[in-house]
C-alpha positions in Angstrom: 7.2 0.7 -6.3 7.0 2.9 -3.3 6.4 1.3 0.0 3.2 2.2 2.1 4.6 3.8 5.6 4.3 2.3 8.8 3.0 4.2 12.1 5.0 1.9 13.7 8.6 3.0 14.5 11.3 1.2 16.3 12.0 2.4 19.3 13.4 0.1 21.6 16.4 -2.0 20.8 18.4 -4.6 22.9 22.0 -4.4 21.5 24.5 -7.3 21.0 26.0 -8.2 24.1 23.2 -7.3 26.0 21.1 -9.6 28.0 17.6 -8.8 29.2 14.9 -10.9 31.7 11.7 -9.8 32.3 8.7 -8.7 30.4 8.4 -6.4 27.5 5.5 -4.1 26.4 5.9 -1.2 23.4 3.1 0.5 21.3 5.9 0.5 19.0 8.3 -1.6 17.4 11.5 -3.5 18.7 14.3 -5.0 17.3 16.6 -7.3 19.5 20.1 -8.2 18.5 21.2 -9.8 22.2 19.4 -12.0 24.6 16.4 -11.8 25.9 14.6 -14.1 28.2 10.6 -13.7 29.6 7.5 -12.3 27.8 7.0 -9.6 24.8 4.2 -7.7 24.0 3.9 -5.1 21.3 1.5 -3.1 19.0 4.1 -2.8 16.5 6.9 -5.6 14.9 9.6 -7.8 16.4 12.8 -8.0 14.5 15.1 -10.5 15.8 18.7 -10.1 14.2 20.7 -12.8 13.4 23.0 -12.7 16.8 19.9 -13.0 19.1 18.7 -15.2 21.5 15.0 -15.2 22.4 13.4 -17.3 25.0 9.8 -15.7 25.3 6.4 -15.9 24.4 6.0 -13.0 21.3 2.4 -10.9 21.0 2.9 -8.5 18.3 1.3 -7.3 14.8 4.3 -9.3 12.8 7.6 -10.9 13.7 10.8 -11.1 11.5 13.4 -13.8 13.0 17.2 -13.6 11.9 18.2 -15.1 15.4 17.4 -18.2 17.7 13.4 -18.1 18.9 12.7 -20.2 21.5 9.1 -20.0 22.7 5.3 -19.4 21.0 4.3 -16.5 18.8 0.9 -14.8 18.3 1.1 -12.4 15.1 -1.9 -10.7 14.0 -0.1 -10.4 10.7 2.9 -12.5 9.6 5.8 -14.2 10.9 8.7 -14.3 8.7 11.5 -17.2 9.1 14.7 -16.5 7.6 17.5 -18.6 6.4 19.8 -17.8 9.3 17.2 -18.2 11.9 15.6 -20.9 14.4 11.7 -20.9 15.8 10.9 -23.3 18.3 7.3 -23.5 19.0 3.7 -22.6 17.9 2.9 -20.4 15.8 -0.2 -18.4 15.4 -0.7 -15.9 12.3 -2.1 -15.0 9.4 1.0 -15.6 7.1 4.4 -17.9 7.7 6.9 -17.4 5.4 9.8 -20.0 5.8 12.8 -19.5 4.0 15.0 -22.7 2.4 17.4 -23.5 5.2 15.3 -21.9 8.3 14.9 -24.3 11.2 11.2 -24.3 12.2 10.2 -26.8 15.0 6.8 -26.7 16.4 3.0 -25.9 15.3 1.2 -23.6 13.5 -2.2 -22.9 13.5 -3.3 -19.8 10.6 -5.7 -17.5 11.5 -7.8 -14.9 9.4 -6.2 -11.3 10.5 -9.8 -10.4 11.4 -9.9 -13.3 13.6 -6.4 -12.4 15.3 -7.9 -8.6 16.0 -10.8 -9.8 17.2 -9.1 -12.1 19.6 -7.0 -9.4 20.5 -9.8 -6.6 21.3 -11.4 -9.7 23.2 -8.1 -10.5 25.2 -7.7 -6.9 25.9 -11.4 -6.0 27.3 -11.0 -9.0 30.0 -7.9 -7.9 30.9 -8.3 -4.3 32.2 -10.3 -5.9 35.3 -8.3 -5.9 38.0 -9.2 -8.2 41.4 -9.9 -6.1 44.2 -10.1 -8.7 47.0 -13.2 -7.3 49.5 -11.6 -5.9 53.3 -12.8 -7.9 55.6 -15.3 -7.2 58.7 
């Protein structure tokens, strides 16, 4: 009846007729309704409207698309295909949902959400190390 509340918000949005390259990192959610082009990583969801144009690799918690997708996706929840939208490429998550008349083209591979946190926490410890190249002599 009621729906639980998020403690994610959205609060970064790329408006039609905008056009972004580069890479994208929230602790929130974002929703895009232009084109975007390069990487995304959030702690929160991905809306994609139904105007967009996405070429990137996703990392979030879930991803709704409404648009054109056009790289791979790593949900720790779901990824949700509407009718209006296009996903080309692999897919990794705990739940795809497809609806009739979605165009999906690529892999999938379904994970446990433990198993996408864990690989998460495990991607993120190895990834705080920075390379300090030694001065030389």
């Amino acid at each position: 009846m009621f729906k639980k509340k998020e403690k994610f918000r959205t609060r970064s949005i790329i408006g039609r007729g905008a056009e972004f390259k580069g890479t994208l990192k929230d602790e929130e959610s974002i929703r895009i309704d232009g084109k975007f082009e390069g990487k995304i990583q959030v702690e929160g969801n991905v809306t994609v409207g139904e105007d967009a144009i996405v070429k990137a690799n996703i990392e979030a918690k879930s991803v709704s698309i409404g648009g054109k997708v056009i790289g791979d996706i790593n949900s720790e929840e779901r990824v949700e295909l509407f009718s209006s939208g296009s996903l080309e490429g692999k897919v990794k998550a705990s739940d795809l949902t497809i609806a009739e008349g979605a165009f999906f083209n690529g892999e999938c591979r379904m994970v446990s959400p433990e198993e996408a946190k864990e690989e998460k926490t495990s991607k993120k410890a190895t990834s705080e190390f920075e390379f300090v190249q030694p001065e030389e002599k």
